[in-house]
C-alpha positions, 0 to 999 in steps of 0.5 A: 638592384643592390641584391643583383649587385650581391648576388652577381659575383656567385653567379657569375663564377658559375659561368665556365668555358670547359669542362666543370670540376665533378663534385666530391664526397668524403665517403664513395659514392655509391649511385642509387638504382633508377625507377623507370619514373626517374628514367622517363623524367631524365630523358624528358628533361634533356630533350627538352633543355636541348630542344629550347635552350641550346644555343643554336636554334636550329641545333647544328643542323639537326632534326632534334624531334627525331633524334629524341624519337629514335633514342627515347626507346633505346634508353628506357630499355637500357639493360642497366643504368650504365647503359640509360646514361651512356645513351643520353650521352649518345643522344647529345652527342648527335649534335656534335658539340664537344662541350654539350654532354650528359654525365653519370651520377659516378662521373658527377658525385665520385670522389677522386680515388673512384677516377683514374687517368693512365696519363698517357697522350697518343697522336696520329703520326705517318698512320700509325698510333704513337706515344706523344707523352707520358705524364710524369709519375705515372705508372707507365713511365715508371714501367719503360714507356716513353713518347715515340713508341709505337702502340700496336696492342691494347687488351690483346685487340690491334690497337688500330681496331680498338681506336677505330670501334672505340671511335663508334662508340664515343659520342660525336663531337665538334670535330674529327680532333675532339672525337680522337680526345674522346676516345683518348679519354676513353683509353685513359679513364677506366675504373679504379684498379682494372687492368689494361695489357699494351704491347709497344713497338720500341725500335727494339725488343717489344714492350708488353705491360700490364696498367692497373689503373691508380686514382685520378691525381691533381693537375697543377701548375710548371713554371720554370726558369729555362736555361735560355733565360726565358720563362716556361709556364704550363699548366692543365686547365683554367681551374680557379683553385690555382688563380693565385699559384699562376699571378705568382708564377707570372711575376716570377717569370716575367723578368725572363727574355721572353716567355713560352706559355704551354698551353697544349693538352689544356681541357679549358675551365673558368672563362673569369681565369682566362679573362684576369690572365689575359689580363696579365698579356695584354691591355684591358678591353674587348677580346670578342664577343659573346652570342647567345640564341635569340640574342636572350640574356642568361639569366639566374635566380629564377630570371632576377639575375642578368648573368650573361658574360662578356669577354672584357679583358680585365686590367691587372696591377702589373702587365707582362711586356716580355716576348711571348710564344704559346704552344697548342696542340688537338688537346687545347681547347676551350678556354685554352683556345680563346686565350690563345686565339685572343693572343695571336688575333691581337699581335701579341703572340706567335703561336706554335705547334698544331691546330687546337680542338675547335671546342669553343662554346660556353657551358654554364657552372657545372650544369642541371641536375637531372633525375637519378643524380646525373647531370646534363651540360649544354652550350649556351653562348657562342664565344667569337674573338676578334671581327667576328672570327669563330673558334668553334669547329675549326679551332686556333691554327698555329702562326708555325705548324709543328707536327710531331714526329716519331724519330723526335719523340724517340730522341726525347725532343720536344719540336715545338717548344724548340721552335718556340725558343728560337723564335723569342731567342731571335727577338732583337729588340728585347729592352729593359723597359719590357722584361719586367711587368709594366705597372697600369696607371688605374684600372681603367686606364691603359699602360 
């Protein structure tokens, strides 16, 4: 029992609700060619974790047997690595889970400047493919584009084409939003220094540009003072590195009339962040519950170790009373989704904007290692918040939906964040007592 009690806290930090950190190496990485040995032995591994260790044992309605008889000679015929990877990718893709996948070892072991992100978002607005934003310092806002613009060419092919082949390729996901973020994904994330033509629509004179894509940079925190009086905190996904650049930025706002917490294009991360930040928001107890196949406990070092999670929100020395309204779109998802359904379940936040991914399984650290250097990442657990209520496949919906729109864009508005202003601007009852963190009494207490 006391080596359980050791080893519990480097255990438990590998339990991840989202996407995990791919490893990195000082030097490139350079993956090494596959035996047919390797290649057998990776499939085999894959089938099988899936076939009896993923969390819905009648896999999502799913004839696993027969997804792995029609793949098996796809993939050991592969013309190239490349190739063998991305089909097991297809074949976990079936189950149409957005968290289960297999990565290539170059996904896995790249470093950061083998990785690009063109930083542009699109969404589906009146039919047609249009610029919802540009993350700041990219090549393309450097180049003219701007959200509200109209994207109708990409590599010479009709963007509207290129999406809709693109979408048949991408592996299935939970839903029709989380396909879209693949493709997105897809769109943004191609290799180190290739070229990327786009033609744009801009109300005026076509934009036509060429993106060469630039090494993937480092996600971080915005916490701003807004002119209003509130506070305005946004932040790319539940890293653990930035636990201590958020409890900062927390007390920094928390003497604000009310805080927007911007939660949209968040991935997810670390299920123990969201925990302590929940921490921060509300009164310690249970946000959910978790649910494993079988009900088996997850277990680690070799079955010594009891590791499966539980969704207790853990007390804070300080507590944020202040107003609060989260903004989601499609791009939120998991951990994302479970902070921000926690809160809207439990009366502490309007939420603002459109209906999240419907991405809330739990995948464990950063996976199992497979034959070759490439890596398999399954569901283990279901997370539902509340009574019961399930995030998964269908996603957080907005107390006030916020669609975007093309006109908005253009003008450089940001609709729901507008809404989201005026609604904490309108919360009469604001008092002093509440716009500064509440100390708690012991940890174990309540305020």
């Amino acid at each position: 029992m006391k080596l359980a009690r050791l080893l519990a806290p480097i255990a438990l930090a590998t339990l991840l609700a989202g996407c995990a950190t791919p490893a990195q190496q000082r030097a490139p990485y350079v993956p090494t060619t596959l035996s047919a040995a390797d290649r057998q032995a990776a499939f085999d591994q894959v089938w099988k974790t899936i076939a009896e260790d993923y969390v819905d044992g009648n896999h999502n309605g799913v004839d696993w047997k027969s997804v792995g008889e029609r793949y098996r000679p796809r993939a050991l015929a592969a013309k190239d690595d490349e190739a063998f990877w991305r089909e097991l990718n297809l074949m976990v893709g079936e189950m149409k889970d957005a968290h289960t996948s297999v990565r290539s070892p170059l996904e896995v072991n790249g470093k950061a400047t083998q990785r690009g992100w063109h930083g542009l978002t699109l969404a589906r607005v009146d039919g047609q493919l249009i610029v919802k934003g540009v993350a700041a310092n990219s090549q393309a806002q450097l180049l003219g584009v701007r959200p509200g613009m109209k994207l109708v060419q990409i590599d010479g092919e009709a963007a509207e084409a290129w999406w809709q082949r693109t979408a048949t390729e991408v592996r299935g996901s939970s839903t029709e939003k989380s396909n879209f973020s693949l493709v997105q994904q897809a769109f943004n994330a191609r290799p180190v220094d290739s070229l990327m033509r786009l033609r744009f629509e801009t109300g005026g004179a076509p934009l036509e540009l060429t993106l060469r894509q630039d090494p993937l940079q480092p996600f971080g925190i915005r916490a701003h003072w807004l002119d209003s009086g509130l506070g305005y905190l946004r932040f790319a996904g539940f890293n653990p590195g930035l636990e201590q650049g958020l409890e900062t930025s927390l007390v920094r706002l928390a003497g604000s009339k009310g805080l927007v917490l911007d939660l949209r294009e968040n991935g997810g991360g670390s299920l123990k962040l969201t925990l302590q930040l929940l921490g921060w928001l509300l009164p310690p107890g249970k946000a959910g519950e978790v649910f494993t196949r079988d009900n088996r406990r997850l277990s680690a070092l070799f079955g010594l170790l009891d590791v499966t999670p539980t969704l207790e929100i853990k007390p804070q020395e300080k507590r944020l009373g202040v107003p609060l309204a989260v903004l989601i779109d499609e791009r939120s998802a998991s951990a994302a989704e479970l902070m921000a359904g926690v809160l809207q379940d439990q009366g502490r936040a309007r939420v603002f904007g459109e209906a999240s991914c419907g991405c809330l399984l739990m995948v464990r650290g950063p996976g199992q290692s497979l034959p070759g250097g490439g890596r398999l990442v399954f569901s283990e657990a279901d997370m539902r918040i509340g009574k019961g209520k399930r995030i998964e496949g269908i996603g957080v919906q907005p107390d006030e939906p916020v669609l975007p729109a093309t006109a908005a864009l253009l003008a450089g508005r940001d609709l729901a964040l507008e809404a989201a202003q005026a609604w904490l601007l309108k919360q009469a009852d604001i008092t002093s007592t509440n716009t500064a963190p509440t100390n708690i009494t012991s940890k174990a207490g309540q305020p």
